[in-house]
MARKE-537285 format. One record per residue (C-alpha): x, z, y. Coordinates in nm, 2 decimals, padded with zeros to 4 digits. Example, Ala and Ser with C-alpha at 12.3 -4.5 7.8 and 13.67 -1.06 7.14 Angstrom:
<atoms>
01.23, 00.78, -00.45 .
01.37, 00.71, -00.11 .
</atoms>
This chain:
<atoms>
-05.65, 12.65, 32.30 .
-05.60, 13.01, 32.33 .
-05.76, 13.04, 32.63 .
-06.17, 13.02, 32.79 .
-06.22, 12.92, 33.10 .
-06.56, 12.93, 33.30 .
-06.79, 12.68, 33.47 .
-06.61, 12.73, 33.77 .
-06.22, 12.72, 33.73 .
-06.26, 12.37, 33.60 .
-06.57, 12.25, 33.74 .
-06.81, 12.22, 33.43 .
-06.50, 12.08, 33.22 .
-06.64, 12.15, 32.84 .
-06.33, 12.07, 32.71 .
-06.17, 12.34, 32.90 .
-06.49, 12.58, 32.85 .
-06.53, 12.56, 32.48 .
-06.36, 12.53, 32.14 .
-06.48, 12.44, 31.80 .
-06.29, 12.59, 31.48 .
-06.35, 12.43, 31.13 .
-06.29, 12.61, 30.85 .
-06.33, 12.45, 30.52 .
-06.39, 12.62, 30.16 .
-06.57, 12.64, 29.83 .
-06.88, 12.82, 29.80 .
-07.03, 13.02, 29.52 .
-07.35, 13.12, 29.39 .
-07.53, 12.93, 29.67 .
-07.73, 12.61, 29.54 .
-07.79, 12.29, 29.76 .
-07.93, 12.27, 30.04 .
-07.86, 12.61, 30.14 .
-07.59, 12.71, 30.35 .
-07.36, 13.02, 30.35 .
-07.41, 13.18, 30.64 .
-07.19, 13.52, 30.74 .
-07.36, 13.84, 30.80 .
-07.24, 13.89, 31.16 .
-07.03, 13.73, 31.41 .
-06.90, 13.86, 31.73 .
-06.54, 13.85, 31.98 .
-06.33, 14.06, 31.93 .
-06.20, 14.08, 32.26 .
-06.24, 14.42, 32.43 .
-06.53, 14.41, 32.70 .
-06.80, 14.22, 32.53 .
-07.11, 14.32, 32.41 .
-07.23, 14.12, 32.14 .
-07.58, 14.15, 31.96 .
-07.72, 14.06, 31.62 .
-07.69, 13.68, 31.58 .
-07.98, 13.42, 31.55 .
-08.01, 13.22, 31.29 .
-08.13, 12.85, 31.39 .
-08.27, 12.68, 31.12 .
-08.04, 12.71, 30.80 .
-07.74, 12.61, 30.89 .
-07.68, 12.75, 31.23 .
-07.66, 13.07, 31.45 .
-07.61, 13.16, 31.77 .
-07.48, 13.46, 31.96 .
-07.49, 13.57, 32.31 .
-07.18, 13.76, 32.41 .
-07.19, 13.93, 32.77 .
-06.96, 14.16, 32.94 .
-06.99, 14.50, 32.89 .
-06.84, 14.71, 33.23 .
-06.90, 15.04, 33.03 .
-06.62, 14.94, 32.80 .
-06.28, 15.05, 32.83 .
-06.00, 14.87, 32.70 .
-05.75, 14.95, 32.44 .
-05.46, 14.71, 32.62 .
-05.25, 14.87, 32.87 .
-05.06, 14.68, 33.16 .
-04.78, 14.90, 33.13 .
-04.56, 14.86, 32.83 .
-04.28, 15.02, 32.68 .
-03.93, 14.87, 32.72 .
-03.62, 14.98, 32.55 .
-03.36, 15.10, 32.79 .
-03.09, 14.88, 32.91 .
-02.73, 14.95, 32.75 .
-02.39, 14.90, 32.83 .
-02.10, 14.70, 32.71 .
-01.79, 14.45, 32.74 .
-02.03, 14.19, 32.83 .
-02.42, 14.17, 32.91 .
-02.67, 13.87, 32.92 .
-02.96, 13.86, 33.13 .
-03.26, 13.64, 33.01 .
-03.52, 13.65, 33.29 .
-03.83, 13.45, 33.24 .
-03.90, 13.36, 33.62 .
-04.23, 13.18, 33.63 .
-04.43, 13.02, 33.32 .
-04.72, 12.77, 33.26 .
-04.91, 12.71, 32.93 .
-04.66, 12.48, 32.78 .
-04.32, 12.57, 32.98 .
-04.15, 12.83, 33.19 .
-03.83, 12.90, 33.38 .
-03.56, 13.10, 33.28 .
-03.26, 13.29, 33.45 .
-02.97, 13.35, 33.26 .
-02.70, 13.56, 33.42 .
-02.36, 13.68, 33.28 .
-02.21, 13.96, 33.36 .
-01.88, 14.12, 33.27 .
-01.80, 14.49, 33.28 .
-01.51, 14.51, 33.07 .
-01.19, 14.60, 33.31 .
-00.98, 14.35, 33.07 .
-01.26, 14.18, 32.99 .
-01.27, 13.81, 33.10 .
-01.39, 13.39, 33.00 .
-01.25, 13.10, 33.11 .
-01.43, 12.77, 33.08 .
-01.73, 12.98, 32.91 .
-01.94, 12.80, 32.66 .
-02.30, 12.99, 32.53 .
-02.49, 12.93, 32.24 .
-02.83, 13.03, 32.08 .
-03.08, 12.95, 31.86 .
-03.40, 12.84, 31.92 .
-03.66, 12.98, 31.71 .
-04.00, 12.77, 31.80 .
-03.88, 12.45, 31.83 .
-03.84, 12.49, 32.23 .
-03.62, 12.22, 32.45 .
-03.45, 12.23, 32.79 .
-03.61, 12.00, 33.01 .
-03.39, 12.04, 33.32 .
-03.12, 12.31, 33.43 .
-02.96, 12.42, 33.78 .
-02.61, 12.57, 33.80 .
-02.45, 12.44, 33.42 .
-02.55, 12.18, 33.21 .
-02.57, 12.16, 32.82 .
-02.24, 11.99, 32.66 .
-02.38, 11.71, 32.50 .
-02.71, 11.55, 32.63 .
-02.92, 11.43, 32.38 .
-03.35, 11.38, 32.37 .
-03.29, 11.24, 32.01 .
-03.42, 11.53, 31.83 .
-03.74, 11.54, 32.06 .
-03.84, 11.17, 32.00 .
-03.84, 11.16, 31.62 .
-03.95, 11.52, 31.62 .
-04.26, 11.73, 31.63 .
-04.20, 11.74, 32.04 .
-04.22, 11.38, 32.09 .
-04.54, 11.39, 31.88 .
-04.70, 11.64, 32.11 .
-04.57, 11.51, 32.43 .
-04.65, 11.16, 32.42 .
-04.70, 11.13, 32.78 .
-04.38, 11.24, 32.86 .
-04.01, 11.11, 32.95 .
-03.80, 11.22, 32.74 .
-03.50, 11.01, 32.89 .
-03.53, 11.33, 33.18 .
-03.47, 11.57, 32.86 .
-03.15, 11.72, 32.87 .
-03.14, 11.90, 32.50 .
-03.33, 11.88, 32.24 .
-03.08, 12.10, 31.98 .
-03.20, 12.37, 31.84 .
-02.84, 12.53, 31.91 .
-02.76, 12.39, 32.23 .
-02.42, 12.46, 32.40 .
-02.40, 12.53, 32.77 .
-02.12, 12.51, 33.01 .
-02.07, 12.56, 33.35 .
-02.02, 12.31, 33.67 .
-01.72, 12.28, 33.85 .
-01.72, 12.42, 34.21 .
-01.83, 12.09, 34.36 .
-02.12, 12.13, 34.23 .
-02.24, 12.45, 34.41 .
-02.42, 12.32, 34.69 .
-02.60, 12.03, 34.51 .
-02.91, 12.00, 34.58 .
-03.01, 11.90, 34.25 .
-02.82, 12.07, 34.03 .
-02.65, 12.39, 34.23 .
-02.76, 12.62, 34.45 .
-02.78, 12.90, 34.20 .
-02.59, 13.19, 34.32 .
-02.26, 13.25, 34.07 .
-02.29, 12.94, 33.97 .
-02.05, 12.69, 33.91 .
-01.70, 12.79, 33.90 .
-01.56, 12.61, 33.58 .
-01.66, 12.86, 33.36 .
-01.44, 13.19, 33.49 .
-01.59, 13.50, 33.51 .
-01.38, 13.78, 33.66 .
-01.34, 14.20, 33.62 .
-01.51, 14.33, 33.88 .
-01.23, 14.50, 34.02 .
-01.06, 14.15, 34.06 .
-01.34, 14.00, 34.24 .
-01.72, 14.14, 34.23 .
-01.84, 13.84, 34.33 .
-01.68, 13.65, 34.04 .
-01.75, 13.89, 33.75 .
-02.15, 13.70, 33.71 .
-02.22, 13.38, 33.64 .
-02.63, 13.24, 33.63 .
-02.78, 12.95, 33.57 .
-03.14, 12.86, 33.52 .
-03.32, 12.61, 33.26 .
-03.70, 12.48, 33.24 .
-03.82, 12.53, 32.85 .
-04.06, 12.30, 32.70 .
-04.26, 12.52, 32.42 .
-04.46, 12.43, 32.13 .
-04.78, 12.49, 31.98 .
-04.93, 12.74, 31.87 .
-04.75, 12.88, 32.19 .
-04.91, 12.71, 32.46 .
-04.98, 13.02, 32.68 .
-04.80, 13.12, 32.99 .
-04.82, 13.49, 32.84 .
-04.65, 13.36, 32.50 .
-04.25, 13.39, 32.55 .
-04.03, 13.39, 32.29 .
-03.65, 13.45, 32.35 .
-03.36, 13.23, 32.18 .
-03.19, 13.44, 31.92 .
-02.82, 13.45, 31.79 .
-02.65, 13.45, 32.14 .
-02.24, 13.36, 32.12 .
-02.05, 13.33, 32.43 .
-01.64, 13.21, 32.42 .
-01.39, 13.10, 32.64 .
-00.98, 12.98, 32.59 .
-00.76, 13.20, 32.54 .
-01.01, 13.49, 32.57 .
-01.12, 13.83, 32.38 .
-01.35, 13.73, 32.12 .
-01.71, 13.85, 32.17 .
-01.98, 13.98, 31.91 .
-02.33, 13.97, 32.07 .
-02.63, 14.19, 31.94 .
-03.01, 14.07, 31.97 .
-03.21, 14.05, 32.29 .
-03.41, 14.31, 32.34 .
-03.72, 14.31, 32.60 .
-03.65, 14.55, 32.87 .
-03.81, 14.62, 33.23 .
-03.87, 14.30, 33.42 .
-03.56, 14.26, 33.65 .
-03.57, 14.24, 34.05 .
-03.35, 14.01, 34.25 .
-03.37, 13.89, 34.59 .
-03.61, 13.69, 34.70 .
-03.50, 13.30, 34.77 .
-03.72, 13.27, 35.07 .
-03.46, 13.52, 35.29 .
-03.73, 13.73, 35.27 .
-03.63, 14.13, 35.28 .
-03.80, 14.18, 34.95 .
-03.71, 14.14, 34.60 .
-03.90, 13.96, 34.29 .
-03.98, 14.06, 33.99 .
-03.93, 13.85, 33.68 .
-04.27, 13.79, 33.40 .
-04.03, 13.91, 33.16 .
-03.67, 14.00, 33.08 .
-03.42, 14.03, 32.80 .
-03.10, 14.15, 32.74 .
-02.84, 14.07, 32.52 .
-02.52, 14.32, 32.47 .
-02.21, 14.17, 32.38 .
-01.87, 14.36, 32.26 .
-01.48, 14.25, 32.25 .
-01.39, 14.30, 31.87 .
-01.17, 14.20, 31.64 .
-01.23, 13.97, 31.34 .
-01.06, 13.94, 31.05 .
-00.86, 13.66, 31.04 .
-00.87, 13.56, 31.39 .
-00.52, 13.49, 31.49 .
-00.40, 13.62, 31.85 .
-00.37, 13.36, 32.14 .
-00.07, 13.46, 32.32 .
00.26, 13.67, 32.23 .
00.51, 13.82, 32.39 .
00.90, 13.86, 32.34 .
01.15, 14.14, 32.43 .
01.48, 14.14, 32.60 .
01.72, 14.38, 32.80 .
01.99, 14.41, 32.99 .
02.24, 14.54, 32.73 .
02.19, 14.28, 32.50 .
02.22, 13.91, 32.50 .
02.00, 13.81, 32.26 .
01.61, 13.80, 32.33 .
01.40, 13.89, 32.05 .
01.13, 13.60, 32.08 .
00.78, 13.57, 31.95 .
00.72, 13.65, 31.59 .
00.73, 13.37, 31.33 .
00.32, 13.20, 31.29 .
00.25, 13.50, 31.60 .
-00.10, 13.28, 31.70 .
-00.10, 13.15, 31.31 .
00.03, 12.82, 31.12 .
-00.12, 12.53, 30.97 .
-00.14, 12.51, 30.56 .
00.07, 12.23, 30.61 .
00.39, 12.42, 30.73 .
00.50, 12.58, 30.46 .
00.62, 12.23, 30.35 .
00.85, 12.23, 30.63 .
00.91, 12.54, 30.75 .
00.91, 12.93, 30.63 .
00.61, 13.07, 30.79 .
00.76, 13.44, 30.66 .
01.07, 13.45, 30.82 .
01.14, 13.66, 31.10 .
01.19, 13.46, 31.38 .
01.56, 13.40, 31.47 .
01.68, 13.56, 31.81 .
01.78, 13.33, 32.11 .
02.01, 13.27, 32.41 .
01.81, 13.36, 32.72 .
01.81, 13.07, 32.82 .
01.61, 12.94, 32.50 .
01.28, 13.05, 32.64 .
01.24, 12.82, 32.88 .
01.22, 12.53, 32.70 .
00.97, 12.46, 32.37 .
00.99, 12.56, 32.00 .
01.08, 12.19, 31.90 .
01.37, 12.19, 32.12 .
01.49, 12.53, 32.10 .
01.65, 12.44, 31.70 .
01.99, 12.36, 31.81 .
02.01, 12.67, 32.04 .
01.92, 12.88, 31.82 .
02.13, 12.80, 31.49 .
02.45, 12.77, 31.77 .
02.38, 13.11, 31.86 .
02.34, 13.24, 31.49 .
02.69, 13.10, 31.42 .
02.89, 13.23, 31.76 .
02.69, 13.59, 31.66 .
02.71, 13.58, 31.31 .
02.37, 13.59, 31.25 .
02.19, 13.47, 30.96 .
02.02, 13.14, 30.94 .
01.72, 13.09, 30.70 .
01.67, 12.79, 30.54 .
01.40, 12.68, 30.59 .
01.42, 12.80, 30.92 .
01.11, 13.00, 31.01 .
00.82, 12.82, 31.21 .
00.69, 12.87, 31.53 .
00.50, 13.09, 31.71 .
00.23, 12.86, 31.82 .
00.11, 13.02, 32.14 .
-00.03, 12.86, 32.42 .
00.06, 13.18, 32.63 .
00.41, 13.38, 32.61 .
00.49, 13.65, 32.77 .
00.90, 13.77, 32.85 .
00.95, 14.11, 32.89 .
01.31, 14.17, 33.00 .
01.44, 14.56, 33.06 .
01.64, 14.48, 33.36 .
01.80, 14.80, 33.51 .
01.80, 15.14, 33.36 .
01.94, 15.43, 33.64 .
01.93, 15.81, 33.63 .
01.64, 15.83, 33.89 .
01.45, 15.52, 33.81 .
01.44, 15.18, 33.59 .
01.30, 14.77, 33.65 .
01.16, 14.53, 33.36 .
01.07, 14.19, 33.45 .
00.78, 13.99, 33.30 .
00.77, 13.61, 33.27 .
00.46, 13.44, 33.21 .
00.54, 13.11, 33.03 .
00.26, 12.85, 33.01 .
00.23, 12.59, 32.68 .
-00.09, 12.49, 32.66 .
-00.22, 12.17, 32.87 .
-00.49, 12.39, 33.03 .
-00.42, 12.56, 33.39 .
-00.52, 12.93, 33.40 .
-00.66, 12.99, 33.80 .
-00.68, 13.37, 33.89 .
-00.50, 13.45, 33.60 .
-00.44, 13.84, 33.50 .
-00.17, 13.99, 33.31 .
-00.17, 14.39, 33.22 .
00.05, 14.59, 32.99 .
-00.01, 14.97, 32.84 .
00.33, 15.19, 32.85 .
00.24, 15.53, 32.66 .
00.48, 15.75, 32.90 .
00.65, 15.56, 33.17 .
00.33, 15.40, 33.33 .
00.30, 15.70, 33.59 .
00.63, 15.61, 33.72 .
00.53, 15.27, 33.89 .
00.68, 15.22, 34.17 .
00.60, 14.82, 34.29 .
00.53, 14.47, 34.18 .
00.75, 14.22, 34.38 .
00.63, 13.89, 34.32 .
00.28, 13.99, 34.17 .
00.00, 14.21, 34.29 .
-00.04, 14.49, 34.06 .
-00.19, 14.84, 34.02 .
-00.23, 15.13, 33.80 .
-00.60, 15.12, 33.58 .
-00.71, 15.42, 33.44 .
-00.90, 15.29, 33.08 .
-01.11, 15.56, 32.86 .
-00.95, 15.85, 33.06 .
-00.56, 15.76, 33.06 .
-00.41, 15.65, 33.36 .
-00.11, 15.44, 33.13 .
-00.26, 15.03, 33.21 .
-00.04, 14.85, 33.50 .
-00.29, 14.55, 33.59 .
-00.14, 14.31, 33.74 .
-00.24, 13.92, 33.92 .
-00.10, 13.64, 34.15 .
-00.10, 13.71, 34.55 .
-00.31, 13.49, 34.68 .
-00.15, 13.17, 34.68 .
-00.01, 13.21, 34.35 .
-00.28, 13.32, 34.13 .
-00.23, 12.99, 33.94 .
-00.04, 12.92, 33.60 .
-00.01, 12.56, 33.58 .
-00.02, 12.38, 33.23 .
00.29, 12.25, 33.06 .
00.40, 11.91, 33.23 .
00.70, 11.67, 33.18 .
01.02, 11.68, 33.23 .
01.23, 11.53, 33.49 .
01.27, 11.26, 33.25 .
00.99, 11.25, 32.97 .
01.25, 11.03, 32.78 .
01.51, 11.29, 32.69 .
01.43, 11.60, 32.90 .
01.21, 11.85, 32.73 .
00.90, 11.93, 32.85 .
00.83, 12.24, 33.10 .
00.61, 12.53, 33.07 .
00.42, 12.66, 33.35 .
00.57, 12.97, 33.47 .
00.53, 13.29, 33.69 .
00.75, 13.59, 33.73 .
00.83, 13.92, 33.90 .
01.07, 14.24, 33.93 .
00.86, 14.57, 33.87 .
01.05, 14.93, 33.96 .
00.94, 15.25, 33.79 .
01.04, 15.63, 33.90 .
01.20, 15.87, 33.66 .
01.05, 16.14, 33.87 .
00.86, 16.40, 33.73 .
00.91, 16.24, 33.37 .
01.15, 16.40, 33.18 .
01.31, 16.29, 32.84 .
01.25, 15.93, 32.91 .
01.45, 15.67, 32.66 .
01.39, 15.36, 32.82 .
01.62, 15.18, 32.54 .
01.45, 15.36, 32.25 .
01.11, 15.17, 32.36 .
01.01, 15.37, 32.65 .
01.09, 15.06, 32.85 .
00.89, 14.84, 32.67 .
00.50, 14.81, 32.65 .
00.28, 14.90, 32.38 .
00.02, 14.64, 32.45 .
00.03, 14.35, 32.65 .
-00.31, 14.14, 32.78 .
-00.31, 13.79, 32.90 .
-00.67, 13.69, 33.05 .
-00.85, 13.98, 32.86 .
-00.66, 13.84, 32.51 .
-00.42, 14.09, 32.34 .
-00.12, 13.93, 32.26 .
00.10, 14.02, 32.00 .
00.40, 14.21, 32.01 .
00.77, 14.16, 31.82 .
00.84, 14.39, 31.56 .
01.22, 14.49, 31.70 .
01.35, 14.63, 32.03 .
01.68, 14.50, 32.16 .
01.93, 14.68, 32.01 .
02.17, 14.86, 32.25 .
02.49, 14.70, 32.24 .
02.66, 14.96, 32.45 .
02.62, 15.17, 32.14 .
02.71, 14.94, 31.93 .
03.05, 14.87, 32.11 .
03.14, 15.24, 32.18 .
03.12, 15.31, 31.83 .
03.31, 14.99, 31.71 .
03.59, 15.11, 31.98 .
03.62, 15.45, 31.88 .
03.82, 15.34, 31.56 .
04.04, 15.10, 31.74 .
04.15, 15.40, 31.97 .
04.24, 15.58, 31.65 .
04.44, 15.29, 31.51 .
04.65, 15.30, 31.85 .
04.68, 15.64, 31.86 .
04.83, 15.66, 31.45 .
05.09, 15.37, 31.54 .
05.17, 15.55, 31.85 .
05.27, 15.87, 31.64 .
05.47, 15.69, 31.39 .
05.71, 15.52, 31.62 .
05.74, 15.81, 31.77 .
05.87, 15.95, 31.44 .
</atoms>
């Protein structure tokens, strides 16, 4: 018990009023029946005034302790909170309201990273003093489970309570979000950003779709059984599929954040204490990329697909495929159906090009996401591309977002046809066309069937559009040389990765190859005419 209370507050309650501590050790110098007894004993607590002690007999001594109003205390009410800092991604953790052995907790996502984005989000932590969720509202832990608590130290402590209500017990718990349905639930909605499958947006997609809350009650543990006594989970991660991948710092206490009030009121609330947890898109080491992209273009029939292992291979392939071969280059008409069945196209176009064929052949990309970029028209005062998004994976991707960096030619955009797109200016350069479904079509379905499962391959989901550029005012352009190709391409936030090779420009190819045949026409000419 860390805390006194008097006569009043819980009417004559001794157990409340009181507390007895033991202390147990071996004494020296000091012969039966004598006691020990220490020189002084007083509270530290500032306010007090405490004179010398009694002693009562031999073995006891008594002080009387009374408040002292000329004292002034040495704890302030105001403390000092780090200032709040920015990045890809920031976590809120909002203590709302707290009792001696639980509290409630806000936890709001936010996303503030243009490309930045989750889908299906799952966050972790640790707990550090043995704390439990005892209920949430707007997501839900991934695996409920009160084991932990009734063979552990909680279910010791709380015998009087049920644990089948518990909801985790873990001491790294998972949390996910609720499906829309769940947003006006009584019971488990009615959090604001709650519940929409785990998406969270860019802002400039949708503000209202870039947070995501949720709240939780926490059960604590002794010796922390005082509503003043909060402790924050540590090791925050936060993922989603087919998303950037996300390195989160500590939390760190700042000012106590201000919402709106639930009552409707015109006023905002202020939280008992507040968190915050910074979280940047970054690269590991290893980590294989999630989608890829190939290249194709109007003067050449042969598309240049996704490199060979592009989202990475198994240990196991190497057995039955070459996981170091460049990838072969296809018919068009190759990339609309999947790796497994795109074999016998591709070895039929090696032999009518004359292209190589490795053996073994190389292996796949292994993508759930590919992305076609095609260089469709190339004029003296303008140029088109268009992009195909292809679908392999067997989730569906709602308010999906595609955007692709072109060094010099992104100034030139003219209009997306199909897609809703835009120019986005990122760290001061104005080269990023963003681009997303019209309402309506703003959903990339998952790979499904074919017509017949039994010999038809199965089919990707797809979306596509026509995009025109302007020359105008950009001199010295060479779309063929790569100008008409991106430098980076993003799928939902991921960056996908890019073929080695351009097209090559056949039109070169076959000027140069005719040039000598002119030649050969022109000698024969000359010597029948001698």
């Amino acid at each position: 018990m860390t805390d006194l209370k008097t006569a009043i507050e819980t009417a004559g309650d001794l157990t409340q009023m009181q507390v007895q501590v033991k202390l147990l050790g071996t004494q020296f110098g000091v012969a039966l029946p004598s006691s020990p007894m220490p020189s002084n004993i007083s509270l530290a607590n500032d306010g007090y005034r405490c004179p010398k002690p009694v002693l009562q007999g031999k073995s006891e001594m008594h002080v009387c302790c009374t408040p002292d109003p000329r004292v002034k205390t040495n704890i302030t009410t105001s403390e000092e909170f780090l200032p709040r800092q920015n990045g890809d991604l920031t976590i809120m953790y909002d203590v709302t309201r707290t009792y001696d052995s639980s509290y409630w907790a806000q936890v709001t996502i936010s996303n503030h990273n243009p490309l930045g984005r989750l889908d299906y989000w799952q966050l972790s932590w640790d707990w550090m003093r043995d704390e439990f969720i005892y209920s949430m509202k707007g997501a839900y832990p991934s695996v409920v489970d009160s084991t932990d608590c009734i063979f552990g130290r909680q279910g010791t402590y709380y015998r009087d309570l049920d644990f089948a209500n518990v909801l985790s017990c873990e001491r790294r718990p998972t949390i996910i979000d609720l499906p829309p349905t769940k947003a006006n639930d009584t019971t488990l909605g009615m959090i604001p950003f709650c519940c929409r499958n785990g998406t969270i947006l860019p802002s400039h997609m949708d503000p209202t779709k870039s947070v995501s809350a949720f709240q939780m009650q926490v059960f604590k543990m002794p010796p922390d059984l005082n509503r003043s006594q909060l402790t924050p989970p540590q090791n925050w991660q936060i993922s989603g599929i087919l998303n950037p991948t996300y390195k989160c710092g500590p939390p760190v206490r700042v000012s106590p954040s201000q919402s709106a009030d639930s009552s409707g009121l015109p006023l905002n609330s202020t939280a008992v204490a507040s968190w915050q947890v910074v979280c940047n898109i970054t690269q590991v080491k290893g980590d294989s990329p999630k989608c890829c992209v190939s290249f194709s273009a109007f003067y050449n029939d042969s598309v240049v697909p996704c490199r060979t292992c592009a989202c990475g291979c198994s240990h196991n392939s190497a057995n039955t495929c070459n996981a170091t071969a460049p990838a072969m280059l296809l018919p068009p008409d190759a990339l609309l159906v999947p790796f497994e069945n795109r074999t016998v196209k591709a070895v039929a176009w090696a032999g009518l090009k004359h292209f190589p064929i490795p053996n073994p052949k190389p292996c796949a990309d292994n993508c759930g996401v590919s992305i076609n970029w095609h260089l469709y028209t190339d004029y003296r005062d303008g140029w088109s591309a268009r992009i195909t998004l292809f679908n392999w994976d067997e989730v569906n991707f709602a308010d999906w977002f595609a955007a692709v960096e072109m060094n010099k030619a992104a100034p030139g955009f003219q209009a997306m046809y199909s897609f809703n797109a835009t120019t986005l200016e990122l760290d001061g350069f104005n080269n990023t066309i963003f681009m997303q479904g019209n309402p309506g079509l703003n959903y990339l379905v998952a790979e499904a069937d074919g017509v017949n499962p039994a010999k038809d391959p199965r089919v990707p989901g797809k979306q596509q559009s026509v995009i025109s550029f302007t020359k105008k005012n950009l001199p010295g352009l060479n779309m063929a040389a790569g100008d008409g190709f991106p430098t980076k391409v993003f799928f939902n936030g991921e960056e996908c990765l890019l073929p080695k090779l351009l097209p090559a420009n056949d039109s070169r190819r076959n000027i140069a190859s005719f040039i000598p045949s002119i030649l050969i026409l022109l000698l024969v000419f000359v010597f029948i005419q001698q």
